[in-house]
Backbone as XML, in Angstrom:
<?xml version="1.0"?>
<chain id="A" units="angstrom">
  <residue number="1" name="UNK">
    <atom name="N" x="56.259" y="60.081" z="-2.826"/>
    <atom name="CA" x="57.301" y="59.966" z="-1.836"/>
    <atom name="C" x="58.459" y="59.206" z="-2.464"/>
  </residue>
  <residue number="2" name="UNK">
    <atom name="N" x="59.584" y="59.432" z="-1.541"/>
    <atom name="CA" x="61.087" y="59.008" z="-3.105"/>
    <atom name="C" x="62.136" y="58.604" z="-1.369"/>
  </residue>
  <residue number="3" name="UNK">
    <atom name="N" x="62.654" y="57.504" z="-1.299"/>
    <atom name="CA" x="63.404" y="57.347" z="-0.155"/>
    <atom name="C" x="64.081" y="56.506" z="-1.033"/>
  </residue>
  <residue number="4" name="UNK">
    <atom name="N" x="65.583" y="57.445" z="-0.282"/>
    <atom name="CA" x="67.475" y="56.774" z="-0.534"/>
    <atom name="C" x="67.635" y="56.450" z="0.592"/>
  </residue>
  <residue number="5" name="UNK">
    <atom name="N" x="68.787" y="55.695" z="0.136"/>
    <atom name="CA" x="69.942" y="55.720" z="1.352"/>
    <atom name="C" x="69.926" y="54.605" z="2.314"/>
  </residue>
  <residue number="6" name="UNK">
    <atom name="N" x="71.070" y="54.475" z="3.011"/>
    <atom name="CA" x="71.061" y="53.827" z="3.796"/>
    <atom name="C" x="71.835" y="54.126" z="5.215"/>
  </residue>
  <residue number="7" name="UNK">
    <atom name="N" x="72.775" y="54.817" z="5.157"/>
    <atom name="CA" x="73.387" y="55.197" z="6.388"/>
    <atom name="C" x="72.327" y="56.538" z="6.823"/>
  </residue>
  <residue number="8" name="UNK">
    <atom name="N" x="72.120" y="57.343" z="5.785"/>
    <atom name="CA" x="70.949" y="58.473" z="6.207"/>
    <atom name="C" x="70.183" y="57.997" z="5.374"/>
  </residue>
  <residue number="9" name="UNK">
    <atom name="N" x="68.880" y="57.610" z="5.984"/>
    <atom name="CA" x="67.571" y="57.207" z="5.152"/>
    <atom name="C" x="66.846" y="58.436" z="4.895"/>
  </residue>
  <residue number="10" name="UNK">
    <atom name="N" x="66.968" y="58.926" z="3.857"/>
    <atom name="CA" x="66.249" y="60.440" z="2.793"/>
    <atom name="C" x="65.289" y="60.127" z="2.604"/>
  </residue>
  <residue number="11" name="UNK">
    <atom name="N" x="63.964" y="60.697" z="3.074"/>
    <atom name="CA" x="62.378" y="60.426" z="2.111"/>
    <atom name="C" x="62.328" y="62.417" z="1.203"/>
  </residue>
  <residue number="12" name="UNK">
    <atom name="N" x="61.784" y="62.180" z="0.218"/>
    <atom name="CA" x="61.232" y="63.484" z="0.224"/>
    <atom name="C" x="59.730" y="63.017" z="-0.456"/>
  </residue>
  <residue number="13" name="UNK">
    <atom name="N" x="58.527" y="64.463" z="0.233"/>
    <atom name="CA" x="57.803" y="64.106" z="-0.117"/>
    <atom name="C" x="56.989" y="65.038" z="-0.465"/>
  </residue>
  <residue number="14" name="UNK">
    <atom name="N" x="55.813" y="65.046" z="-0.828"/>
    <atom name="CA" x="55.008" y="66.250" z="-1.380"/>
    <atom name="C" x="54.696" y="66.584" z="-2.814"/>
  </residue>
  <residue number="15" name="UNK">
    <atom name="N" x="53.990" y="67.699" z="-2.634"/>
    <atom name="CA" x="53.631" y="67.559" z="-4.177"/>
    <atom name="C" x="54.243" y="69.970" z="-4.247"/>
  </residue>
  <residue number="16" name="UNK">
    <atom name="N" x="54.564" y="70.246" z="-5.877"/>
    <atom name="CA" x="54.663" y="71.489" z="-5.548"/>
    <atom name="C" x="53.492" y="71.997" z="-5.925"/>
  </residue>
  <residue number="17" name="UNK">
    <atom name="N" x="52.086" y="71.875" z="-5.798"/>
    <atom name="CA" x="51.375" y="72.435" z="-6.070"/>
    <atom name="C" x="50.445" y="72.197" z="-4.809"/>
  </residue>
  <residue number="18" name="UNK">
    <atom name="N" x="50.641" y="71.321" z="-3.796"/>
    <atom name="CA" x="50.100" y="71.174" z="-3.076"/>
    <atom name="C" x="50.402" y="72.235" z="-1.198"/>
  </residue>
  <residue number="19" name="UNK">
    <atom name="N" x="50.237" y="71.711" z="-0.291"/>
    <atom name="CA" x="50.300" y="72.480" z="0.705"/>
    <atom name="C" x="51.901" y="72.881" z="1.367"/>
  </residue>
  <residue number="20" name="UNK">
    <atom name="N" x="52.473" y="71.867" z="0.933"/>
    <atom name="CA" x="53.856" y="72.038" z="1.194"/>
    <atom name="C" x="54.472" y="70.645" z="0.723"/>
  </residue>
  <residue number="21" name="UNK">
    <atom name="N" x="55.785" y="71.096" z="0.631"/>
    <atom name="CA" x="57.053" y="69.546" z="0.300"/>
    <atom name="C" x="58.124" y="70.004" z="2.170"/>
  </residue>
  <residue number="22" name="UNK">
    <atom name="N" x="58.708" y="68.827" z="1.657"/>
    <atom name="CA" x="59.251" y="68.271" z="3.057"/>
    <atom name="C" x="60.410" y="67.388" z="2.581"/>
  </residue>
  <residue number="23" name="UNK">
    <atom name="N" x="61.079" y="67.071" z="3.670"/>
    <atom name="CA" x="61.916" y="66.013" z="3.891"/>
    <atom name="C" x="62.083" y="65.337" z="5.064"/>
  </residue>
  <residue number="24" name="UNK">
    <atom name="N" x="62.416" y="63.986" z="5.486"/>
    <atom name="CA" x="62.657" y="63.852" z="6.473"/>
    <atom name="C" x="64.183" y="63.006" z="6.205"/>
  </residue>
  <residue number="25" name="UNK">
    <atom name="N" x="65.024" y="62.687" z="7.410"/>
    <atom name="CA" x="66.280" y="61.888" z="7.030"/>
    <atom name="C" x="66.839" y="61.637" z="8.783"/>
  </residue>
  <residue number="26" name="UNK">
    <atom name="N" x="66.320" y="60.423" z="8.357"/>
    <atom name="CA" x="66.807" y="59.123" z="9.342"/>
    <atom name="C" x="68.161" y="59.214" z="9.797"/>
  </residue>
  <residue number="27" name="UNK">
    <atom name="N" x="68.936" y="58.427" z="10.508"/>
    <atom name="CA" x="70.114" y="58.370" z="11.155"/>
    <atom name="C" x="71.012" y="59.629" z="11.467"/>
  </residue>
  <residue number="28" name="UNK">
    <atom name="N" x="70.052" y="60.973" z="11.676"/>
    <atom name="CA" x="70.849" y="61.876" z="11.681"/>
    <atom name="C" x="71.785" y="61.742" z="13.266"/>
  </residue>
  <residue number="29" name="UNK">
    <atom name="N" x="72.910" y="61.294" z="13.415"/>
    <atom name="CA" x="73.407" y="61.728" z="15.081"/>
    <atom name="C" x="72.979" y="62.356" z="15.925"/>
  </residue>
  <residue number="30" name="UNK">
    <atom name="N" x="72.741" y="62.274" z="16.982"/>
    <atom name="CA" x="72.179" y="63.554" z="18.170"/>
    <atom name="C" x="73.901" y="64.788" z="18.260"/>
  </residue>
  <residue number="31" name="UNK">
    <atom name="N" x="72.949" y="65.660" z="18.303"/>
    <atom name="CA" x="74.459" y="66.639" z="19.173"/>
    <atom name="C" x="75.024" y="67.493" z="18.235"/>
  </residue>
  <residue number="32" name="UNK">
    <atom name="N" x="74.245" y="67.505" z="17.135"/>
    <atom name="CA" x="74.984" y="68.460" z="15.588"/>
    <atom name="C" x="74.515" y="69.554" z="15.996"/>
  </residue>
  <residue number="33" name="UNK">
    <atom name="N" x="74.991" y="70.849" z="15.728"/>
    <atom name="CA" x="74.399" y="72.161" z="15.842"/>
    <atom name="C" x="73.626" y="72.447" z="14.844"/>
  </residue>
  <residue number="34" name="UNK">
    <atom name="N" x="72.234" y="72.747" z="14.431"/>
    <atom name="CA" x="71.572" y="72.824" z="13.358"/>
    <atom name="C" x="70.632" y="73.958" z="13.671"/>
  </residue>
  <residue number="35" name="UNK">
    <atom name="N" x="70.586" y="75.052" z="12.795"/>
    <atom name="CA" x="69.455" y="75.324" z="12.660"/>
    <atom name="C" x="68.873" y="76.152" z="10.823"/>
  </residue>
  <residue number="36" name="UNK">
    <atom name="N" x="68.207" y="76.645" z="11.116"/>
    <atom name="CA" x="67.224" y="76.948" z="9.836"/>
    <atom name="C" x="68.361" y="78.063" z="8.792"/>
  </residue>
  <residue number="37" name="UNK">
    <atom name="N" x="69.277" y="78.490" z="9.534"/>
    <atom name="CA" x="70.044" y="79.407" z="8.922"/>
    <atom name="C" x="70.998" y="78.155" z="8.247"/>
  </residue>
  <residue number="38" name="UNK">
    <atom name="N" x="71.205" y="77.232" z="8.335"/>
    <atom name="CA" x="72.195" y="76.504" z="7.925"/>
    <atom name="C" x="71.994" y="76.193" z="6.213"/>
  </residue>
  <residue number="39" name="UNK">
    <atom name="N" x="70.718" y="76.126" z="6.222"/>
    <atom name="CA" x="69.858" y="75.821" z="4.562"/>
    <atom name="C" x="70.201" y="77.363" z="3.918"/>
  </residue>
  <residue number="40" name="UNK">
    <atom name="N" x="70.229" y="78.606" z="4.076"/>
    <atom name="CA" x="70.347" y="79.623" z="3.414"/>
    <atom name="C" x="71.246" y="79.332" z="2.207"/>
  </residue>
  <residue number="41" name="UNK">
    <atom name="N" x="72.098" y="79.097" z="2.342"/>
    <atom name="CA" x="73.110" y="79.267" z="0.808"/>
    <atom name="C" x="72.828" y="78.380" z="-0.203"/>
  </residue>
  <residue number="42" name="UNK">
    <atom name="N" x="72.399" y="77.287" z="0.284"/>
    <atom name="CA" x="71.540" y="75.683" z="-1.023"/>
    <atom name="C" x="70.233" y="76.792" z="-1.503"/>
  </residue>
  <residue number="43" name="UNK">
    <atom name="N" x="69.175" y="77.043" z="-0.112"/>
    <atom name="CA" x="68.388" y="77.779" z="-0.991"/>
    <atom name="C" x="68.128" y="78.738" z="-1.616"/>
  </residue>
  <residue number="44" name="UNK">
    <atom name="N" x="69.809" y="79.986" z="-1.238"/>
    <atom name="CA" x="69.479" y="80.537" z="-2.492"/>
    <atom name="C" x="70.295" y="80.173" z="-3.839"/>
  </residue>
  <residue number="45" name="UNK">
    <atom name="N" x="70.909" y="79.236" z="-4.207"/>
    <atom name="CA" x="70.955" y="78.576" z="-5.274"/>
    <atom name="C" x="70.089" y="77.822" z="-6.336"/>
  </residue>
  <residue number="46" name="UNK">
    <atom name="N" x="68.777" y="77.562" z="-5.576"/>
    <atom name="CA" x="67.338" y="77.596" z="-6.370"/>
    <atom name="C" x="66.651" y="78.061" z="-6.202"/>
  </residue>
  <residue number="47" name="UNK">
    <atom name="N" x="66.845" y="80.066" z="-5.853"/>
    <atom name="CA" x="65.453" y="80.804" z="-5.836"/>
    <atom name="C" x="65.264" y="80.967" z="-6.893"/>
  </residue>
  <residue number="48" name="UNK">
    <atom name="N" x="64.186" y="81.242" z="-7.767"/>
    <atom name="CA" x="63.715" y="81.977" z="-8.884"/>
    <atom name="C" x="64.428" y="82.909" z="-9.311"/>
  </residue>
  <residue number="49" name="UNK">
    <atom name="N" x="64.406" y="83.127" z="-11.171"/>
    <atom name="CA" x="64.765" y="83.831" z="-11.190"/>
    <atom name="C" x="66.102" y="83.448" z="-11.909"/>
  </residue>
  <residue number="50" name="UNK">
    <atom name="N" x="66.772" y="81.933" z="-11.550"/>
    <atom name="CA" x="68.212" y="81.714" z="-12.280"/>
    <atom name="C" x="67.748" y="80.666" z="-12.976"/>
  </residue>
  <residue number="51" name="UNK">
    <atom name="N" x="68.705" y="80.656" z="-14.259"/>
    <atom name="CA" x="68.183" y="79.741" z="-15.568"/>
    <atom name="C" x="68.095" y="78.225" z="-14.724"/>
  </residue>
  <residue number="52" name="UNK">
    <atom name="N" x="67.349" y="77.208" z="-15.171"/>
    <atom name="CA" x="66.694" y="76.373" z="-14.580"/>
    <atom name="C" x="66.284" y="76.256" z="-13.375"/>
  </residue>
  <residue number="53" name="UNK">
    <atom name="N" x="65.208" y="77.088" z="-13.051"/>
    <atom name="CA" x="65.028" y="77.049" z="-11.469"/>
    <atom name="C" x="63.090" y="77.738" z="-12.348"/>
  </residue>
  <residue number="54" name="UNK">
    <atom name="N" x="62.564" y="77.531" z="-11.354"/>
    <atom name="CA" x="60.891" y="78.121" z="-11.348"/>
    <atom name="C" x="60.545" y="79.384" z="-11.822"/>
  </residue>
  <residue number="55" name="UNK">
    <atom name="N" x="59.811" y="80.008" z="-12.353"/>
    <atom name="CA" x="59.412" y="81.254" z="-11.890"/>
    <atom name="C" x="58.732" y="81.815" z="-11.174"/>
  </residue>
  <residue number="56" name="UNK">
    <atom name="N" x="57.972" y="80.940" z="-10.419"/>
    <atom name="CA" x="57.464" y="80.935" z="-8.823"/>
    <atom name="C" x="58.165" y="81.762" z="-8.006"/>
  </residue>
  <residue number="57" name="UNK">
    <atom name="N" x="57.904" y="82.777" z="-7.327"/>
    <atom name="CA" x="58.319" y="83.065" z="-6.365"/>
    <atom name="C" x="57.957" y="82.874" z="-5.076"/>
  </residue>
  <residue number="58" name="UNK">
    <atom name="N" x="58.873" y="82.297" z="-4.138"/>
    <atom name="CA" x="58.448" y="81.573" z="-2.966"/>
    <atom name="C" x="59.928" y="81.948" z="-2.103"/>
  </residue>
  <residue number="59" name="UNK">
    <atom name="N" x="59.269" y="82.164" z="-0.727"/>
    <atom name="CA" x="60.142" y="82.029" z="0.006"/>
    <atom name="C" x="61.000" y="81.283" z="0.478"/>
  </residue>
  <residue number="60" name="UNK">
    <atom name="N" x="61.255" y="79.956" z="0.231"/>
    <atom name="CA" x="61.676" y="79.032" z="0.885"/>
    <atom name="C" x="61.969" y="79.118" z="2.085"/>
  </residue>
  <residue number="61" name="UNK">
    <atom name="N" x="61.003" y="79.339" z="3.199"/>
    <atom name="CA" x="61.727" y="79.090" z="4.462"/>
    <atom name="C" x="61.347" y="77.893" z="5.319"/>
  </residue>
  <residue number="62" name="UNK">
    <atom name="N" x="62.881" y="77.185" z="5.350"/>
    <atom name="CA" x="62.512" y="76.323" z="5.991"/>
    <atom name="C" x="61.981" y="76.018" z="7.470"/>
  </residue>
  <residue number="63" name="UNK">
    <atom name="N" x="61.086" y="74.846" z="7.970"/>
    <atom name="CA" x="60.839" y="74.622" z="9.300"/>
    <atom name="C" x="60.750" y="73.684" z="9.846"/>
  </residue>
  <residue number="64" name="UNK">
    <atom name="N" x="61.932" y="73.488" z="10.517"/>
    <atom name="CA" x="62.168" y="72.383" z="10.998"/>
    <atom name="C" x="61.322" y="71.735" z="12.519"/>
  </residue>
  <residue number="65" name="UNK">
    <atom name="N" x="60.420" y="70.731" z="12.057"/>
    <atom name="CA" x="59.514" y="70.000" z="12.773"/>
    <atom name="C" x="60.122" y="68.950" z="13.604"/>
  </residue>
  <residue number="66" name="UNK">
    <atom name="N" x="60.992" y="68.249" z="13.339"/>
    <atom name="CA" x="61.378" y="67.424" z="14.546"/>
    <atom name="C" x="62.716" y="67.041" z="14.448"/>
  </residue>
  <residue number="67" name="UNK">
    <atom name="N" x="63.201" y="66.165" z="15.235"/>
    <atom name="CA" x="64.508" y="66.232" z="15.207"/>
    <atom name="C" x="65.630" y="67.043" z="15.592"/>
  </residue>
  <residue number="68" name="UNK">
    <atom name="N" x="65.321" y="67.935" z="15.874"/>
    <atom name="CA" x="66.080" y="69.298" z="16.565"/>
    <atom name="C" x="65.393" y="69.593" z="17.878"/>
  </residue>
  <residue number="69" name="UNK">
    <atom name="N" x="66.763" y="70.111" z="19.154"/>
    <atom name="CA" x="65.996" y="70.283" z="20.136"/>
    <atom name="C" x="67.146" y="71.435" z="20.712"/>
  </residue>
  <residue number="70" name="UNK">
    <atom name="N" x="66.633" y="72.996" z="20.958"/>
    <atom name="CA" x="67.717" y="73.695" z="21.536"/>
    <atom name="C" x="68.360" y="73.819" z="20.917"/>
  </residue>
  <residue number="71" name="UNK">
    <atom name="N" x="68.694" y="74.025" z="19.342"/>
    <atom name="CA" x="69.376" y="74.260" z="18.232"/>
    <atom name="C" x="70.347" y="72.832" z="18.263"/>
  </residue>
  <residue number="72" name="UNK">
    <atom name="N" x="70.386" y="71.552" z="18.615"/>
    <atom name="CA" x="71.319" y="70.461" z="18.313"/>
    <atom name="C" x="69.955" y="69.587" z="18.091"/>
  </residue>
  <residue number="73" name="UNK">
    <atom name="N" x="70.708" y="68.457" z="16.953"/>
    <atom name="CA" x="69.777" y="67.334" z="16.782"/>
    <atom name="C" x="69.808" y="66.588" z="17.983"/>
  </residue>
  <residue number="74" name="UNK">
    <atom name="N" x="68.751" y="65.742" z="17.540"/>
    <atom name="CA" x="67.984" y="64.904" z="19.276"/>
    <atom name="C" x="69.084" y="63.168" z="18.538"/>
  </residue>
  <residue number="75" name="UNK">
    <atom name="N" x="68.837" y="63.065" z="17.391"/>
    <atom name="CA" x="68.683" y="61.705" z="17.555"/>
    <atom name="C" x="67.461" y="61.075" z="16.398"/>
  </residue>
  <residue number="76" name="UNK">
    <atom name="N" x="66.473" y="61.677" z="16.419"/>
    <atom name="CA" x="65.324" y="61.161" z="16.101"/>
    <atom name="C" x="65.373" y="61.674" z="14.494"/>
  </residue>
  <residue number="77" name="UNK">
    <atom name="N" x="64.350" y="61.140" z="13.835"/>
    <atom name="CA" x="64.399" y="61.866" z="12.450"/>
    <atom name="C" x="64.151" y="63.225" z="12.085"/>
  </residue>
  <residue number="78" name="UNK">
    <atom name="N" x="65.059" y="63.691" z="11.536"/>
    <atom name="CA" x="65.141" y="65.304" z="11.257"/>
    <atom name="C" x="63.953" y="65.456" z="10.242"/>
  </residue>
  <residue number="79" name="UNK">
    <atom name="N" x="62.907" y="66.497" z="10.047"/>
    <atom name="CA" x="61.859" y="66.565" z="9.520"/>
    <atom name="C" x="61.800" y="68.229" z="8.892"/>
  </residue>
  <residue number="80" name="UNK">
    <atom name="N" x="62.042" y="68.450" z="7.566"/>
    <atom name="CA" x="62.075" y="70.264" z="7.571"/>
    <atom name="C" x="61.029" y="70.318" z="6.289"/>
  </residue>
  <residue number="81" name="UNK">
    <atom name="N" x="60.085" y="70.996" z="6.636"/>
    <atom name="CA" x="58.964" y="71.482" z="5.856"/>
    <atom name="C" x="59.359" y="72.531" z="4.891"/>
  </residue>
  <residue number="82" name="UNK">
    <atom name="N" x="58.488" y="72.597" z="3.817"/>
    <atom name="CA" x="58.685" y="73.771" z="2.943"/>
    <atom name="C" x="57.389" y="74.471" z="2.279"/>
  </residue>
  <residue number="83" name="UNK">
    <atom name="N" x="56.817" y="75.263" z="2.968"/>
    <atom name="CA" x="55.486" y="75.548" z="2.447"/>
    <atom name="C" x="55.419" y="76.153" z="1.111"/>
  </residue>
  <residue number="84" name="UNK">
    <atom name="N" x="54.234" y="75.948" z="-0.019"/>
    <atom name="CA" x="54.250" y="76.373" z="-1.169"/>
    <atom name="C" x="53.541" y="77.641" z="-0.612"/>
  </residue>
  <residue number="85" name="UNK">
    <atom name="N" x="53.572" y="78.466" z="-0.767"/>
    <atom name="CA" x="52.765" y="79.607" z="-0.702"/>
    <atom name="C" x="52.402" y="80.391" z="-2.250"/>
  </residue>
  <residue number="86" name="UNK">
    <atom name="N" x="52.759" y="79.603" z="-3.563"/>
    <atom name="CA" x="52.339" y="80.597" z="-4.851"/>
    <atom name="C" x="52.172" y="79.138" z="-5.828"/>
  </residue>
  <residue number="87" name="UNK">
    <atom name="N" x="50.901" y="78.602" z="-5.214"/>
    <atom name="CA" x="50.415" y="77.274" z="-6.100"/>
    <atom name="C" x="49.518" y="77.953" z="-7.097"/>
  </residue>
  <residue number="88" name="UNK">
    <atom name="N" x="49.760" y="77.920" z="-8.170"/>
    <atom name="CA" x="48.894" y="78.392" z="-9.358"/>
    <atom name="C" x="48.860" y="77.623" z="-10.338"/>
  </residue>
  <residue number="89" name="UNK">
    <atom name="N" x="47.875" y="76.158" z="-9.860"/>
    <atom name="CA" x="48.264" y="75.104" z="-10.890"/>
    <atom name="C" x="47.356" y="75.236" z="-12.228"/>
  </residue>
  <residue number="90" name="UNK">
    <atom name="N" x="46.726" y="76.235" z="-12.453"/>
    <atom name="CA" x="46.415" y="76.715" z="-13.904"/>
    <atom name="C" x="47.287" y="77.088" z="-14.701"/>
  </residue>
  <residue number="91" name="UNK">
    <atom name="N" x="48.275" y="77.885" z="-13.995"/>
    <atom name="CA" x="49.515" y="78.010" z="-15.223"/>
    <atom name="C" x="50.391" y="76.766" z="-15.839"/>
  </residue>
  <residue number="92" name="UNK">
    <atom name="N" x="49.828" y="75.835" z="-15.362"/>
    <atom name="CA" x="50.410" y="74.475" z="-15.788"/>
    <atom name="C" x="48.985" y="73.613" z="-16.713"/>
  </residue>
  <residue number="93" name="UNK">
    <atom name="N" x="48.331" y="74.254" z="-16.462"/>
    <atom name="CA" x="46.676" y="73.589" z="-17.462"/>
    <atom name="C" x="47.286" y="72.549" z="-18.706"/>
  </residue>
  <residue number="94" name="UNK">
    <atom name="N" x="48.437" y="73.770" z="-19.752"/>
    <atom name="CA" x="48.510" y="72.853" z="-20.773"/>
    <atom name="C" x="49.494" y="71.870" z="-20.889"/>
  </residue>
  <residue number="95" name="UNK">
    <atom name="N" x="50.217" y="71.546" z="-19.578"/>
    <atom name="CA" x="51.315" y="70.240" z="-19.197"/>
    <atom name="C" x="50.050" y="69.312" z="-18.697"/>
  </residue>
  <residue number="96" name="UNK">
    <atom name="N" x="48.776" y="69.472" z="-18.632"/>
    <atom name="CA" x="48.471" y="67.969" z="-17.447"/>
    <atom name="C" x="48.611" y="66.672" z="-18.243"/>
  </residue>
  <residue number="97" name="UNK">
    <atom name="N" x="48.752" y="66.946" z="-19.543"/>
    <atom name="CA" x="48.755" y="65.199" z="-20.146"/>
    <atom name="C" x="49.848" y="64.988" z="-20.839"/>
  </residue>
  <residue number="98" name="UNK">
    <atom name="N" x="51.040" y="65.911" z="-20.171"/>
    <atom name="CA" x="52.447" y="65.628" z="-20.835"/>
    <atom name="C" x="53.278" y="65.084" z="-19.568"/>
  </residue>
  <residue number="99" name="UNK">
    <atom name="N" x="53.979" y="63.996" z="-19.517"/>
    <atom name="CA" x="54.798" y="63.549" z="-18.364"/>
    <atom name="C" x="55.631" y="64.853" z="-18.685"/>
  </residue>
  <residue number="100" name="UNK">
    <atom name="N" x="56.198" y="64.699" z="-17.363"/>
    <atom name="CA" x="57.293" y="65.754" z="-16.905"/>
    <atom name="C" x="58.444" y="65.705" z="-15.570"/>
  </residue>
</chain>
């Protein structure tokens, strides 16, 4: 887990080989219009496929768990999941005793 900030408190957390990564971020205002379409253009700037990015292919779709209510934020901490759906941590076998 990795937390910035201070006016928006950022955690991100997870592992990519595990069940999913996430974020959550504190002080978001109530009353923003938000929803899942808003992430489209960041994520496709790291789909697979472009020089430094994975060769994983994964959907990235995000899902936003809390903090949103009726397409506007509440107030509360905004929470958006990212499920791994193509964990194949054998193709990584010969990194396990190299930091990275």
């Amino acid at each position: 887990m990795n937390s910035f900030g201070s006016i928006f408190r950022v955690t991100i957390w997870g592992e990519s080989h595990g069940e999913c990564v996430g974020v959550s971020i504190d002080g978001v205002p109530a009353g923003i219009a938000l929803s899942v379409e808003d992430f489209a253009e960041d994520l496709a700037r790291r789909a697979s496929g472009r020089r430094g990015t994975t060769p994983r292919r994964e959907p990235d779709q995000p899902k936003i768990v809390s903090g949103v209510y009726e397409g506007r934020t509440t107030g509360a901490p905004l929470t958006v999941l990212f499920e791994n759906t193509n964990t194949r941590s054998g193709d990584y076998s010969n990194l396990v005793r190299q930091p990275r």
